[in-house]
C-alpha positions as CSV (number, residue, x, y, z in Angstrom):
1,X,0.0,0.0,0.0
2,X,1.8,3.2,-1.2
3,X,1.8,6.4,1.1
4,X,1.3,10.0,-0.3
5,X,5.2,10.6,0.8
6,X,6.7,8.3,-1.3
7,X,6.4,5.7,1.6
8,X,4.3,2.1,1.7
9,X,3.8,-0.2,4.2
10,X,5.1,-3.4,4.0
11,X,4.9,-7.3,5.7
12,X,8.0,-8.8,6.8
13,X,8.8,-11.7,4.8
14,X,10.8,-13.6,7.7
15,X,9.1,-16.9,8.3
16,X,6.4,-16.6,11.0
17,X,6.8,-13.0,11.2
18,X,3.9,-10.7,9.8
19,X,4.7,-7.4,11.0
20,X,4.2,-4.8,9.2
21,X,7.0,-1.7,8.5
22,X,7.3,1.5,6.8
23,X,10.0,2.0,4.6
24,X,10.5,3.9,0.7
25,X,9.0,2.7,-2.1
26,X,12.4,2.9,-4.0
27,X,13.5,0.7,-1.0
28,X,14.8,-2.9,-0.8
29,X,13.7,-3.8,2.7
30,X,12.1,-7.3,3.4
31,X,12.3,-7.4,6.4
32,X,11.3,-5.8,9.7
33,X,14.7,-5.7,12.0
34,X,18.2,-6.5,11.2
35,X,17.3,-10.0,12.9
36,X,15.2,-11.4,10.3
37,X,17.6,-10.5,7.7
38,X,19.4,-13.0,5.6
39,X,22.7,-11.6,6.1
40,X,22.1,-12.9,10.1
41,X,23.1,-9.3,11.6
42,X,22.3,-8.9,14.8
43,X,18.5,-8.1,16.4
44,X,17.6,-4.8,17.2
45,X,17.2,-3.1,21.1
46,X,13.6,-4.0,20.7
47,X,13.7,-7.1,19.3
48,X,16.2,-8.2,21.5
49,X,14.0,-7.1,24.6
50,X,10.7,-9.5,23.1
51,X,13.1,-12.2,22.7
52,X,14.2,-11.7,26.6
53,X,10.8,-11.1,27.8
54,X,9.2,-14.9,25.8
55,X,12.0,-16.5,27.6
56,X,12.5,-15.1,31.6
57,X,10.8,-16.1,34.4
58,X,8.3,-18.6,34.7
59,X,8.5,-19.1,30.6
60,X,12.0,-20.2,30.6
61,X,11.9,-24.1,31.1
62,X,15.0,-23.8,33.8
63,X,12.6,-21.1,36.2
64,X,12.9,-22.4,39.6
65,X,15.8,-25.3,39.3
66,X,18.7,-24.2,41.3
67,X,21.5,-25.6,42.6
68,X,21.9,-29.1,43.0
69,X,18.0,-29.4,41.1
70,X,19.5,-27.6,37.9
71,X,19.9,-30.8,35.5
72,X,23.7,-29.3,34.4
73,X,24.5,-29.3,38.1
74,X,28.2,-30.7,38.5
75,X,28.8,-31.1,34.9
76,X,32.1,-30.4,33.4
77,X,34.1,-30.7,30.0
78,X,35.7,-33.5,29.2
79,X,39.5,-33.3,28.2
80,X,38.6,-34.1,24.7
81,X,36.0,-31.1,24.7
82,X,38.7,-28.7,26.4
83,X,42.0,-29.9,24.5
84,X,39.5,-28.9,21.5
85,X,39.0,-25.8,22.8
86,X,42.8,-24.5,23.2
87,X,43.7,-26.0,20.2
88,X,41.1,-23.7,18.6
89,X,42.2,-20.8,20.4
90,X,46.1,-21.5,19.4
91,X,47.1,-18.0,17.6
92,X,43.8,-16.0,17.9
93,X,44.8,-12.8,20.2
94,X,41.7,-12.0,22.2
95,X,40.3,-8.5,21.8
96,X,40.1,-7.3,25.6
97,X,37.5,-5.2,26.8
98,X,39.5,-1.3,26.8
99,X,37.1,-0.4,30.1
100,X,38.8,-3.8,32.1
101,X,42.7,-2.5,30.6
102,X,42.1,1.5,30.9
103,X,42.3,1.5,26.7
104,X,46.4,-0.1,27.6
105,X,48.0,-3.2,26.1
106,X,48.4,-6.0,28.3
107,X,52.3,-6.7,28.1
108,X,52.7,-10.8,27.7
109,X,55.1,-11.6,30.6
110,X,56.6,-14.9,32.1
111,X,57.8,-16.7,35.6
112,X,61.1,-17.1,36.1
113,X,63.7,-18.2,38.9
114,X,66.0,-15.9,40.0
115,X,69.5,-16.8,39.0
116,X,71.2,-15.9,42.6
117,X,72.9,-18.5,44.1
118,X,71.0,-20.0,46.6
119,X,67.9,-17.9,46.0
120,X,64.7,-20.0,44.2
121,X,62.7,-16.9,44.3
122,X,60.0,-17.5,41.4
123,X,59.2,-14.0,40.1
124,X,57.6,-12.5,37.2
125,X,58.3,-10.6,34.4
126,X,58.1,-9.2,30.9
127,X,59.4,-11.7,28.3
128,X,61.4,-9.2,26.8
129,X,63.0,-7.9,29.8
130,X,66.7,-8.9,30.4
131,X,66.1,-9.4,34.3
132,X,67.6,-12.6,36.2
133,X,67.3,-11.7,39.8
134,X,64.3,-11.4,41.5
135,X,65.6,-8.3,43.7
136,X,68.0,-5.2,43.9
137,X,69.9,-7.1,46.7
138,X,70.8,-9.7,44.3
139,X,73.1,-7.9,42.1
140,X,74.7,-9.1,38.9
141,X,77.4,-10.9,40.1
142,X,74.7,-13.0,42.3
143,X,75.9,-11.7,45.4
144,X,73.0,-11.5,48.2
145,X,73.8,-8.0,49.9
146,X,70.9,-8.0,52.5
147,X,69.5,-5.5,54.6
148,X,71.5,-2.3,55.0
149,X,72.6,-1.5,58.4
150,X,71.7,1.2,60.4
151,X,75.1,2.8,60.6
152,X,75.4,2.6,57.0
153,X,71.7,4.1,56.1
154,X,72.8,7.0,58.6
155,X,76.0,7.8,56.5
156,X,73.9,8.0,53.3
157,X,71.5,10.2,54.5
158,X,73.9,12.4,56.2
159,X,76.0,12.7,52.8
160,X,73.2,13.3,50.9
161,X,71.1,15.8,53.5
162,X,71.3,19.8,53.4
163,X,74.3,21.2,50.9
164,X,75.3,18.2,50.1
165,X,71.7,17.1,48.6
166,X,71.3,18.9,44.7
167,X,68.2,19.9,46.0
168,X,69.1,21.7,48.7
169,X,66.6,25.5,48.8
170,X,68.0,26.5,52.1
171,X,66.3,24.9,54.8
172,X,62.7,25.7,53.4
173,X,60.9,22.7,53.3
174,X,60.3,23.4,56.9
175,X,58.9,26.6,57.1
176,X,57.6,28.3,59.2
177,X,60.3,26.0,62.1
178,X,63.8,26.0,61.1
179,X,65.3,23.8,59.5
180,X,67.1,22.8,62.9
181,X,64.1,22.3,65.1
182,X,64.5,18.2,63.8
183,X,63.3,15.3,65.7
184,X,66.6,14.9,68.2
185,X,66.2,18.2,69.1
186,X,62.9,17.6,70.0
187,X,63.9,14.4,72.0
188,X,66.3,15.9,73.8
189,X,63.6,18.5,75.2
190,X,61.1,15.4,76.0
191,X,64.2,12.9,77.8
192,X,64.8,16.5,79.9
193,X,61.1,16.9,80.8
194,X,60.6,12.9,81.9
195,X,58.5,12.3,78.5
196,X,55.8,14.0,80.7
197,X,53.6,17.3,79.7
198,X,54.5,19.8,82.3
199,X,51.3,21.2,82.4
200,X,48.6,18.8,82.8
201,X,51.4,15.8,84.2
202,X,50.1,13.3,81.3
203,X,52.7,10.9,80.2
204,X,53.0,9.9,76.6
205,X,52.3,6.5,77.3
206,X,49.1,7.6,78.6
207,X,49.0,10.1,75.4
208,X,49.7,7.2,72.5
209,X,51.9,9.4,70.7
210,X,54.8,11.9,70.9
211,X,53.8,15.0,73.0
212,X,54.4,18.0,71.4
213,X,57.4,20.7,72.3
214,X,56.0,23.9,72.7
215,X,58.2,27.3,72.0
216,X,57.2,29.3,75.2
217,X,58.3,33.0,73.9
218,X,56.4,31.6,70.7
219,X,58.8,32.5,68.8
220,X,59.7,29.5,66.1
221,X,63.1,30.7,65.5
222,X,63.8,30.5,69.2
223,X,65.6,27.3,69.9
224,X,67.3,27.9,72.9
225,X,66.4,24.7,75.8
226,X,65.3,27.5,77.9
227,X,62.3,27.9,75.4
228,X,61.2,24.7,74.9
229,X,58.6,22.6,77.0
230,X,57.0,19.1,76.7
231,X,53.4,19.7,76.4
232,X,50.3,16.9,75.5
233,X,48.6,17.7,72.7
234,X,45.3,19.5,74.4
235,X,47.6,21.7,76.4
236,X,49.4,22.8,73.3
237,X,46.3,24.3,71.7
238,X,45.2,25.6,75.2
239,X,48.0,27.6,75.3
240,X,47.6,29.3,72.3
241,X,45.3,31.6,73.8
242,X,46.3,34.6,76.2
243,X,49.8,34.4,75.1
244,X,51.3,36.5,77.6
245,X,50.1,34.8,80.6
246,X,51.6,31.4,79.6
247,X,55.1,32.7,78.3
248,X,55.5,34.2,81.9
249,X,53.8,31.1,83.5
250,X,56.2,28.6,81.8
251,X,59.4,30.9,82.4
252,X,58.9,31.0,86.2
253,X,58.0,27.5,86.1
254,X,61.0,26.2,84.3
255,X,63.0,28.8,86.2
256,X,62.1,27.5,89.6
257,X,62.3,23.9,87.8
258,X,66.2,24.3,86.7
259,X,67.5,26.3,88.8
260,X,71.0,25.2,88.7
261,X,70.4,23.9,85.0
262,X,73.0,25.2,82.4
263,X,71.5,25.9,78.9
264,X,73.2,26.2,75.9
């Protein structure tokens, strides 16, 4: 039946399907969705979502068999089926999903055992790559260096801390403390006070943490031992306020404390 807009209606002429479509008349269409198409392409959205609905719930022969009731409960492939399988597969490079991979390559890698004597370490690694050990510590002539020790960590870091470091700015990274109010000083201040916040007489096994050391003169550049005091956290931010009263409260206190105390 032709249309006044160059358009006619038409029956599909898939077997068992009558629906009717609207297409041009100059058109070639037989059928109504891709799915009933002879080249086999796939079924459109709506299509698809009939084909779902004829076959879920109730109308699907399998509704309610679960578990060990489900008749392909426990049942496997046999070798035969799987050796079939990977022979199939032999050569084919699966196309993997770019959401799974973030749109990246998956590099092939393989196990190896590191080449160290004495060391069966199993590690992986890129087939490509050139590497034999499965650590830093075993180097190339398969020698097993270990931990570093402590005396040996602290010479490194001391030749590679302050001028000596290439990215040395001048004590900076600090800021607003100097540069030389570090954690020995800070340990020093808390072995001299008993590890005990002079204030409120909290320990810092009661505390769980470090106690903080607290410039009384506030004044950060101020490093001198006579201006440092242990203090617990909570007493540090209570003396923030009324700033005057607690600098002269902690310099009689520690006055009075260290009398005979020589600072330097």
């Amino acid at each position: 039946m032709q249309g006044i807009s160059g358009m006619e209606t038409r029956t599909c002429a898939a077997p068992g399907c009558n629906n009717t479509f609207e297409c041009e008349v100059r058109s070639k269409r037989k059928y109504c969705c891709s799915g009933h198409s002879r080249k086999g392409k796939h079924n459109t959205p709506e299509h698809t979502k009939k084909i779902i609905e004829a076959i879920s719930g109730e109308k699907n022969c399998w509704f309610g068999h679960r578990g060990k009731d489900h008749p392909a409960y426990g049942c496997t492939r046999s070798e035969e089926a799987k050796e079939k399988n990977r022979k199939a597969h032999i050569g084919i490079t699966k196309k993997l999903n770019s959401n799974l991979t973030g749109g990246r390559k998956l590099v092939p890698r393989e196990f190896r055992v590191c080449a160290a004597p004495g060391c069966f370490v199993v590690f992986k690694c890129k087939v490509s790559s050139k590497q034999k050990y499965c650590c830093k510590g075993h180097n190339r002539r398969g020698k097993i260096s270990g931990p570093c020790p402590e005396e040996r960590k602290r010479k490194i870091g001391k030749a590679n801390s302050r001028e000596n470091n290439g990215g040395w700015r001048g004590g900076i990274s600090k800021l607003p403390y100097p540069f030389d109010f570090d954690n020995e000083l800070k340990n020093l201040i808390r072995k001299r006070d008993n590890y005990t916040c002079q204030l409120c007489r909290r320990t810092e096994e009661e505390e769980g943490k470090n106690l903080c050391v607290h410039h009384i003169d506030y004044i950060k550049e101020n490093l001198n031992f006579s201006n440092l005091i242990t203090l617990c956290r909570d007493c540090n931010l209570k003396v923030n306020h009324q700033r005057e009263y607690w600098a002269n409260f902690f310099g009689r206190f520690l006055k009075e404390k260290f009398e005979n105390f020589i600072y330097f």
